[in-house]
C-alpha positions in Angstrom: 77.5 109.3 100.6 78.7 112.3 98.7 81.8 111.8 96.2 84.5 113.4 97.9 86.7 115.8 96.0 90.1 117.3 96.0 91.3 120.7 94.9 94.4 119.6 92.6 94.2 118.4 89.0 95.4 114.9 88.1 94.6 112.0 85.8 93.0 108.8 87.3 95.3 105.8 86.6 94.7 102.2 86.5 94.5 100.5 90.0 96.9 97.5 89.8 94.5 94.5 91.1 96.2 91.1 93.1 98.4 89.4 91.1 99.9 92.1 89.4 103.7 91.5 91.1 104.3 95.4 91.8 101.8 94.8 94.8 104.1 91.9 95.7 107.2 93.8 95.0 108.4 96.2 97.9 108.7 99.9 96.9 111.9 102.5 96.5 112.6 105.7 98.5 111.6 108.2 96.5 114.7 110.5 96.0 114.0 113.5 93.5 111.6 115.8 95.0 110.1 117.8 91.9 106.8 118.6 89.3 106.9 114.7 88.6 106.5 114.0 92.0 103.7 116.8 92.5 101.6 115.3 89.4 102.2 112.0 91.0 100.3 112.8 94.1 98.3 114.7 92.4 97.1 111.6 90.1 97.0 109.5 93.4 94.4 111.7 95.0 92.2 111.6 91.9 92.6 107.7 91.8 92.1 107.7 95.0 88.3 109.4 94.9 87.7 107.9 91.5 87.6 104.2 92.9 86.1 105.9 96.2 89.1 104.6 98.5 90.1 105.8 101.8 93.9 105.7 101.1 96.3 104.6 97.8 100.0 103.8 97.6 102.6 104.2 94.7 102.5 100.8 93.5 98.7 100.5 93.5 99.0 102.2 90.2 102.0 101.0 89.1 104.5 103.2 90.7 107.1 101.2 93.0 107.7 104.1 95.3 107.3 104.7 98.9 104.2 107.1 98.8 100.9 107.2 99.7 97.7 109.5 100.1 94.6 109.3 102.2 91.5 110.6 102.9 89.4 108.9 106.0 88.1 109.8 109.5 89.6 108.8 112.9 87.8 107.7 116.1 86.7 111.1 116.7 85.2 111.8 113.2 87.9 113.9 112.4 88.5 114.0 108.6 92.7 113.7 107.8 93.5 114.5 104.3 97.4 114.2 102.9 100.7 112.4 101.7 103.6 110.5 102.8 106.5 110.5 100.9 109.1 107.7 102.2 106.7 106.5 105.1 107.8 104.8 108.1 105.3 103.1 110.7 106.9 104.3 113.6 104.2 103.2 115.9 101.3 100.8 115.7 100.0 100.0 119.3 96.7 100.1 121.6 94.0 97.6 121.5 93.7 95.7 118.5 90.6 96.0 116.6 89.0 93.5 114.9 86.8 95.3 111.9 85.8 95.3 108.1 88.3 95.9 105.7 88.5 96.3 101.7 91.2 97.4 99.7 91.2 98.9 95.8 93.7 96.3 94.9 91.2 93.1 96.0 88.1 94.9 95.2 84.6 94.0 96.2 85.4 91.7 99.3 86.2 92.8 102.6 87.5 90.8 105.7 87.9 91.0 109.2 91.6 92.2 109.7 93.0 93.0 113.0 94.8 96.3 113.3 95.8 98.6 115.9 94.0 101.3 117.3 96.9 104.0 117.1 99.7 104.2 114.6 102.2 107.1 113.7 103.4 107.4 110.6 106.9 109.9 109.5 108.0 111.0 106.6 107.8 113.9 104.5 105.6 115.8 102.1 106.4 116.2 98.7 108.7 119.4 99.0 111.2 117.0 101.0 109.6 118.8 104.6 109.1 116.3 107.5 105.7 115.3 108.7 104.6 113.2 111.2 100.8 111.8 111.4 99.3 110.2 114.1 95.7 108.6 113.6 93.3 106.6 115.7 90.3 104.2 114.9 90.0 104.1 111.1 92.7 106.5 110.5 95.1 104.2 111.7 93.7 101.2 110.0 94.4 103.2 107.2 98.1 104.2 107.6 99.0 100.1 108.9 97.0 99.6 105.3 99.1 101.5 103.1 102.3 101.3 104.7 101.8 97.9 104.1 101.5 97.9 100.8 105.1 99.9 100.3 106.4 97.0 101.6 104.7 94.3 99.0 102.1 93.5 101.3 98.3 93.5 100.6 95.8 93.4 103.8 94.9 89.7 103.5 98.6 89.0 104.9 97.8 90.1 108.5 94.3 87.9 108.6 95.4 84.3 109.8 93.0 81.4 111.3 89.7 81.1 109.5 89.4 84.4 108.2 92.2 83.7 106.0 90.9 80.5 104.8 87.7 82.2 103.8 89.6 85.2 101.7 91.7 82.7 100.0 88.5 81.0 99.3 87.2 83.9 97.7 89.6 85.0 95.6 90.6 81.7 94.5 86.7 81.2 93.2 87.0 84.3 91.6 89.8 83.3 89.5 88.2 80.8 88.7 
């Protein structure tokens, strides 16, 4: 798979790993719109294809703000690339999927999570305009994923029954 790049300049930062309490901790609304912000999401993209993710939140690295990027594919094989500033899941419906899912903060396990086929997401972009984005498939696996994490959760919340047993398992041996 070829390493995916983005045109802005940023500075990879640390991805906060479970058990740092800023992935526990639910994120502010991001109210100044300026450069900070702009380097911010610029540093989140680079994170983001550093550690070869599909999608990164504020307070994976640190930041307890309501933001995300992403960068995955739909249904459809249609590549979505951008940032939500103050994201709200506005819609997470359809069938629910049952697939394999990883995330940067838990990394090297993955788990059968179930997620909805179709979720909209609004907000707005870093200049303070509103955007609205609707994804399918893996796209919307993706926007359930991070705007979970804005609000302190991680993606082994939503598994229940045995597949939670089995990625508390894991993670407790690796503390171990």
């Amino acid at each position: 798979m070829s390493k995916r790049t983005h045109t802005r300049r940023g500075t990879a930062r640390p991805v906060r790993l479970l058990g740092d309490p800023v992935l526990r901790t639910e994120c502010d609304p991001v109210r100044t719109f300026d450069q900070s912000l702009e380097r911010l999401v610029d540093d989140m993209f680079v994170t983001m294809y550093e550690e070869d993710g599909a999608g990164l939140a504020g307070n994976q690295i640190g930041v307890g703000l309501r933001i995300f990027v992403y960068d995955c594919e739909d249904d459809k094989g249609r590549r979505h690339i951008g940032h939500v500033v103050n994201p709200t899941l506005v819609a997470a419906d359809g069938d629910v999927l049952v697939e394999s899912e990883g995330c940067l903060s838990v990394p090297g396990m993955r788990f059968d999570t179930p997620r909805y086929s179709h979720a909209v997401v609004e907000g707005v972009d870093m200049k303070g305009k509103p955007v609205r984005v609707e994804g399918t498939g893996y796209f919307a696996r993706c926007l359930q994923h991070e705007c979970g994490h804005l609000e302190g959760k991680v993606y082994i919340d939503v598994l229940s029954g045995e597949a939670r047993k089995e990625a508390m398992r894991a993670i407790r041996a690796l503390r171990q």
